[in-house]
KEKE-3310 file (N, C-alpha, C; in steps of 0.2 Angstrom, whole numbers, plus 5000, padded with zeros to 4 digits):
npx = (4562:4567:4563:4572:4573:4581:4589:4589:4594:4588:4585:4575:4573:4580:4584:4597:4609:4621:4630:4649:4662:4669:4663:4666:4664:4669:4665:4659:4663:4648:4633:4632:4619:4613:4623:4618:4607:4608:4616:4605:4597:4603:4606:4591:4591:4600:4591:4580:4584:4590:4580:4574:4580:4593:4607:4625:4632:4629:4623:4634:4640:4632:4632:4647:4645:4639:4647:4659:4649:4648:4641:4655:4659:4664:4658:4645:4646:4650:4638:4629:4634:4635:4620:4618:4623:4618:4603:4607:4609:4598:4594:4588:4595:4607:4616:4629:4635:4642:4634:4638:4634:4634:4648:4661:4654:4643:4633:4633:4624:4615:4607:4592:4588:4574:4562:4551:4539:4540:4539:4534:4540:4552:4551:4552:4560:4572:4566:4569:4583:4587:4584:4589:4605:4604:4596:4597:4609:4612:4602:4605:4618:4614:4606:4617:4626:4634:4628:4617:4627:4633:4623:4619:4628:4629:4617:4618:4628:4625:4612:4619:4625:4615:4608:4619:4617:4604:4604:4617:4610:4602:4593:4588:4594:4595:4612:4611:4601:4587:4588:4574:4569:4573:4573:4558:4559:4565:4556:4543:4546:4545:4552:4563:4578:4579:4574:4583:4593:4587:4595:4607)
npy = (5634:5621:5603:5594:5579:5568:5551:5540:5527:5515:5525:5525:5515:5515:5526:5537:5528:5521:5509:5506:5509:5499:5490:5482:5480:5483:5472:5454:5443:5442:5430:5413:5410:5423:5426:5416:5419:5433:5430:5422:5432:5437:5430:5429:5443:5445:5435:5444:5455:5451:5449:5459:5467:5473:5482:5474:5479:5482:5469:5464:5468:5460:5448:5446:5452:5439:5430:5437:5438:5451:5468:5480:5497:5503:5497:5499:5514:5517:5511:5520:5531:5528:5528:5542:5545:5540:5547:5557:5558:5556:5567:5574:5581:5579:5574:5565:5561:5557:5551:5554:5550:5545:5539:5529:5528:5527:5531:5528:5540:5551:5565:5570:5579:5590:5599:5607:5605:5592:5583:5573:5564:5566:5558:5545:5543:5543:5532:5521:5522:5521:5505:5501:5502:5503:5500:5486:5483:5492:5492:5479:5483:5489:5481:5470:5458:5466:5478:5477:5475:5486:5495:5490:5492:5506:5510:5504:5511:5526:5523:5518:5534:5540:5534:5536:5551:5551:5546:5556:5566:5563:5551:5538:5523:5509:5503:5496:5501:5497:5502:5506:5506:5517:5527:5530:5532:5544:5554:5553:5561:5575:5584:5597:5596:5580:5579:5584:5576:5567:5573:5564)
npz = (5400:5411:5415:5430:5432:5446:5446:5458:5463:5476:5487:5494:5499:5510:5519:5519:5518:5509:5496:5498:5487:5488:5492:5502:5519:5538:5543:5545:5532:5519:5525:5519:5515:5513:5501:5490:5491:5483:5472:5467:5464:5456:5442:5439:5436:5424:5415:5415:5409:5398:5392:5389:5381:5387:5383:5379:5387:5398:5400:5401:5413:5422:5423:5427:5438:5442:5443:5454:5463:5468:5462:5457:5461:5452:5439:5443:5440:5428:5420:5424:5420:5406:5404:5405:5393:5383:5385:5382:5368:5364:5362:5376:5391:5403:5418:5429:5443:5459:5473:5489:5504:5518:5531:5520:5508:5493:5481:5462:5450:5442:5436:5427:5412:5403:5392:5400:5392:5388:5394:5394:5384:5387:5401:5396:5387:5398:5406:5394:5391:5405:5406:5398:5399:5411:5422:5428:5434:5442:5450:5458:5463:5474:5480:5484:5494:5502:5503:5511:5524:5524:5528:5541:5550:5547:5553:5567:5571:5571:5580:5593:5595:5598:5608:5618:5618:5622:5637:5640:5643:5656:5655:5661:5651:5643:5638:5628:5621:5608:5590:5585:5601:5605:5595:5596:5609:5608:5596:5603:5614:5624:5627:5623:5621:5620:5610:5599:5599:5590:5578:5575)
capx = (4561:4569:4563:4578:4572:4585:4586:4596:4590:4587:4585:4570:4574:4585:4587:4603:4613:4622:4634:4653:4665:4673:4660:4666:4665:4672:4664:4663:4658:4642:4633:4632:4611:4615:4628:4617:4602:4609:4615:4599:4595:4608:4601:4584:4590:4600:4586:4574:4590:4592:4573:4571:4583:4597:4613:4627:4638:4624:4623:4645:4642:4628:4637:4653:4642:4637:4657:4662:4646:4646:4643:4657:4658:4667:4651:4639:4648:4648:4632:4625:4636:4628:4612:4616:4626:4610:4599:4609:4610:4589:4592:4589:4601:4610:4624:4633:4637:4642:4631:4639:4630:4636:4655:4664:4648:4643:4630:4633:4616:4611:4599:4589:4583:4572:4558:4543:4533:4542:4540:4531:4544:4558:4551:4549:4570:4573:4566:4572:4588:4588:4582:4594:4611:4610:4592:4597:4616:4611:4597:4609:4622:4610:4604:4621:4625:4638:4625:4615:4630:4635:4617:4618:4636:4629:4613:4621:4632:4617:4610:4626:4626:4606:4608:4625:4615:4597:4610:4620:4603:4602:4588:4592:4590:4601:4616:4611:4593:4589:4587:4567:4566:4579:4571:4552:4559:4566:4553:4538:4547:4542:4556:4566:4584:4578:4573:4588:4596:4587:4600:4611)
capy = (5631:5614:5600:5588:5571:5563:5543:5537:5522:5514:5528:5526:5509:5515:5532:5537:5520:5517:5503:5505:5506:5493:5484:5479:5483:5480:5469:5450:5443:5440:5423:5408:5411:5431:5427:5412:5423:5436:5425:5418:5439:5440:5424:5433:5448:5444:5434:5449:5459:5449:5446:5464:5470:5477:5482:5470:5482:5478:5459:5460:5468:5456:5441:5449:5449:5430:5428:5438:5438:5457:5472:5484:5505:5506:5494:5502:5520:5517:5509:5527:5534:5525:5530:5549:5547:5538:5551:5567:5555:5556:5574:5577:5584:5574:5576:5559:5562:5552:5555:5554:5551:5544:5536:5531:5524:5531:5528:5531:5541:5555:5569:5570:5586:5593:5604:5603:5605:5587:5579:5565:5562:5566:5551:5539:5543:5542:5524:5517:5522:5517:5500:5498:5504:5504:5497:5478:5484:5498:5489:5475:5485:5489:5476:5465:5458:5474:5485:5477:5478:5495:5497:5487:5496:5512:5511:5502:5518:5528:5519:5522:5539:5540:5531:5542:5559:5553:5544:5564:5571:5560:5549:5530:5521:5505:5506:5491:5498:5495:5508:5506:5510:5524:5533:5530:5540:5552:5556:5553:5565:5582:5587:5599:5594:5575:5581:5586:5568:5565:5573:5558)
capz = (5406:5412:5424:5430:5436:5449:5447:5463:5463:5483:5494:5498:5502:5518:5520:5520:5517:5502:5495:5497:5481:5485:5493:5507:5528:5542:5548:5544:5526:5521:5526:5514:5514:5509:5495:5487:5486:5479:5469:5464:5462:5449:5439:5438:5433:5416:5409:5413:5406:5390:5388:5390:5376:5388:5381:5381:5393:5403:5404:5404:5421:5428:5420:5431:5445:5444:5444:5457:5469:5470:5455:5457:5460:5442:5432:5442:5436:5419:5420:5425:5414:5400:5402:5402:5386:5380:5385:5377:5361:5364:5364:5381:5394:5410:5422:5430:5450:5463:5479:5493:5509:5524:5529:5515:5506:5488:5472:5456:5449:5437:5436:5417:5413:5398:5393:5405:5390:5383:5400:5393:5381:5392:5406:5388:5386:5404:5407:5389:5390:5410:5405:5391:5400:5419:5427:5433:5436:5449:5457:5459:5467:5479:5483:5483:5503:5505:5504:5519:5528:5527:5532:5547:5555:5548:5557:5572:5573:5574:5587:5599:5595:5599:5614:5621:5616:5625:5641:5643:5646:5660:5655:5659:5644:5642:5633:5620:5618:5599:5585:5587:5605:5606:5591:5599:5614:5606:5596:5607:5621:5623:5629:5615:5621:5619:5601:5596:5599:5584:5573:5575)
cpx = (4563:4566:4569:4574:4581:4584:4594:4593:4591:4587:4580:4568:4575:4590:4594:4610:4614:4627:4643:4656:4667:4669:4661:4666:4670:4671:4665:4659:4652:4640:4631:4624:4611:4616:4622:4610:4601:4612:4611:4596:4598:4605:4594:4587:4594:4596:4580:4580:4589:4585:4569:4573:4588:4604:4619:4632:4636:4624:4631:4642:4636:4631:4644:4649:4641:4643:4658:4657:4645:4647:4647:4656:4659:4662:4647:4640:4646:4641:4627:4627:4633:4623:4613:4619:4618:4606:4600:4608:4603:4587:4589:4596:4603:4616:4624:4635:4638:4638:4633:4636:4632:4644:4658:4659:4645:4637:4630:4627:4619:4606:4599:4586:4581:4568:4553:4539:4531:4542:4539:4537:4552:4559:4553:4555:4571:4573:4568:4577:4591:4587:4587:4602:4611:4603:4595:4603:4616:4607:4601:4614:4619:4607:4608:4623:4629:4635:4620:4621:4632:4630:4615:4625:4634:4622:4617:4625:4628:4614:4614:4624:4619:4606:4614:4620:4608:4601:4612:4615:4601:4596:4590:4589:4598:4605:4616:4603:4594:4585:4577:4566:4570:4575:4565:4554:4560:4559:4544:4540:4546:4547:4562:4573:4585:4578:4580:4594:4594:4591:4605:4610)
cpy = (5623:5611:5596:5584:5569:5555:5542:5533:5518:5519:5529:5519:5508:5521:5534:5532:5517:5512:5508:5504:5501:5488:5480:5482:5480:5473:5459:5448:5441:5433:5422:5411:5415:5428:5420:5415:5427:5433:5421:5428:5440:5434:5428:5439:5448:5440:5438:5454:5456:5449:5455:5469:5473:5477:5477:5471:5477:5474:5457:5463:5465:5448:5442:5447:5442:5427:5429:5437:5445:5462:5477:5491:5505:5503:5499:5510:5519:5513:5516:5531:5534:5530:5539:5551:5546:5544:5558:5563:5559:5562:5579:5579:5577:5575:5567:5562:5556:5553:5550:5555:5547:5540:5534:5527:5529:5529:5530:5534:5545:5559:5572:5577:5586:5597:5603:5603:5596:5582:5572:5560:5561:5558:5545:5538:5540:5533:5520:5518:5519:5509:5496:5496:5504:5500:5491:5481:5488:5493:5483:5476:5488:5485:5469:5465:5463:5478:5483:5474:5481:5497:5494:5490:5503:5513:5508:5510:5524:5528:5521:5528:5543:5539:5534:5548:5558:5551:5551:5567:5571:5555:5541:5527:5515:5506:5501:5493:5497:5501:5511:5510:5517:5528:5535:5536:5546:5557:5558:5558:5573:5589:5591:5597:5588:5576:5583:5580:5564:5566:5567:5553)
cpz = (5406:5418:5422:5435:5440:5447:5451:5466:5473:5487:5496:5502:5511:5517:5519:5520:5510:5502:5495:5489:5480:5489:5498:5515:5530:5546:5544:5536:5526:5521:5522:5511:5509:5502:5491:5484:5483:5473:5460:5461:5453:5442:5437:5433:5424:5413:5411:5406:5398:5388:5387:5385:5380:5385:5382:5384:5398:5407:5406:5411:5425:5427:5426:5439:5450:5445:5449:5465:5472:5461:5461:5458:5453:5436:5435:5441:5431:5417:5420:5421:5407:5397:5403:5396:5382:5380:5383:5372:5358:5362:5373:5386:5400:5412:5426:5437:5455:5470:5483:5502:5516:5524:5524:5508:5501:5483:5467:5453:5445:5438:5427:5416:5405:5398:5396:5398:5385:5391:5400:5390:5384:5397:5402:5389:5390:5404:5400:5390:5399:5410:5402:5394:5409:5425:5431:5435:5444:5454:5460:5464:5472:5483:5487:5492:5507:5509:5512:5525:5531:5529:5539:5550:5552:5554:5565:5575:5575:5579:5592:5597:5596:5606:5620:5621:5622:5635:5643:5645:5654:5662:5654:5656:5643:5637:5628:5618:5610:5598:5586:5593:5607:5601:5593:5603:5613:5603:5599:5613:5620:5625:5625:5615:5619:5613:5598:5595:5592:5577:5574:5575)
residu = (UNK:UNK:UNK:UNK:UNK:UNK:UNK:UNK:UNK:UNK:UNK:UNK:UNK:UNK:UNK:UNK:UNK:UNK:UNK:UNK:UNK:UNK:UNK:UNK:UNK:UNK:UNK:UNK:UNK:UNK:UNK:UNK:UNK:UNK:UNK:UNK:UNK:UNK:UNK:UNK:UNK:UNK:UNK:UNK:UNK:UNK:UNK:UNK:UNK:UNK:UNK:UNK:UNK:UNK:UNK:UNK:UNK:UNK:UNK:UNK:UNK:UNK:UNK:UNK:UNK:UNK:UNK:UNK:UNK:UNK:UNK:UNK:UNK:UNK:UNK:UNK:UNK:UNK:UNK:UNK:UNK:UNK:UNK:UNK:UNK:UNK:UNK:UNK:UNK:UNK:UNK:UNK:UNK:UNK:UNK:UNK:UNK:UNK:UNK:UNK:UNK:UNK:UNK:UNK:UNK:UNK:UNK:UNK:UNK:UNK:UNK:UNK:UNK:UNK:UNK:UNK:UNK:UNK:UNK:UNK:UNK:UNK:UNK:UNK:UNK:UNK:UNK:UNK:UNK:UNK:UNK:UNK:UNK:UNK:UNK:UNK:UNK:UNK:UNK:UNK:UNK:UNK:UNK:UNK:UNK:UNK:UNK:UNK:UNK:UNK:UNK:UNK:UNK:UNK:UNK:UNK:UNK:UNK:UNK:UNK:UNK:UNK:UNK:UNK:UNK:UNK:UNK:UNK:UNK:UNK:UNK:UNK:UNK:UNK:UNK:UNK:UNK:UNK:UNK:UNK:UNK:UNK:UNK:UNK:UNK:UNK:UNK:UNK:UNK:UNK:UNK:UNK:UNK:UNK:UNK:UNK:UNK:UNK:UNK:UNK)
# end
């Protein structure tokens, strides 16, 4: 018998919103503030990285980061990659997939698997070798000002498409309400047509 542990690191951050390969929208670049604190993100994270033992793929694609101001789809790939080569090394098993979840917006992740009755052991690999080969890289690329962009045009998108669905029902509701109150209505209405609005 196998469990497989998932690690897809941010989705609990914001649902269904992930970073672009290439990292960028359409919309306009990120402000000075954005890009200075990430920044200052990337700075923290390889002297935790260094001081923490990470590989020195690793710190090449946070060192990359502090140059370019964003990590890549291709580091943060092989960054996940990595860590499941590491973890069959360990003896455990893992697969490498890209998850796909909304517009053309992607995260490189992993699912671990091993014996439940080695579970202890299995989490032990999991987090070493997640430490060693892809932690700061991924949470980075999660966190770099792309990704709250693509979170802000995918949600915005949403919202229009929330606010048209409660709108054809016949329910006037301005057409700039915001994400908040369009979803309130939706969900507080009793009405099962209205409920259905929620799918988008």
């Amino acid at each position: 018998m196998t469990l497989a542990k998932i690690r897809l690191r941010g989705v609990a951050m914001v649902a269904a919103i992930v970073v672009t390969s290439s990292c960028s929208t359409d919309g306009d670049s990120p402000s000075p503030e954005r890009a200075d604190e990430f920044s200052r993100e990337v700075a923290t994270a390889i002297d935790e990285a260094q001081n923490a033992g990470a590989s020195q793929e690793q710190i090449d694609v946070l060192v990359r980061a502090q140059e370019s101001g964003e990590v890549s789809f291709e580091d943060a790939q092989q960054a996940a990659m990595r860590t499941v080569e590491c973890v069959e090394d360990a003896g455990g098993t893992g697969e490498y997939f890209v998850e796909h979840v909304a517009l053309d917006f992607s995260i490189p992740s992993f699912t671990i698997g091993g014996d439940t009755r080695d579970f202890e052991d299995i989490d032990a690999v999991l987090d070493g070798c997640d430490q060693l080969e892809s932690f700061w890289a991924l949470m980075l690329y999660q966190t770099q000002p792309a990704y709250a962009e693509a979170q802000a045009v995918f949600l915005d998108t949403r919202r229009e498409a929330r606010v048209a669905c409660v709108r054809a029902l016949g329910i006037d509701i301005p057409e700039d309400t915001d994400w908040d109150d369009v979803t309130a209505l939706i969900h507080d209405s009793t009405d099962a047509g209205v409920k259905t609005c929620a799918a988008n």
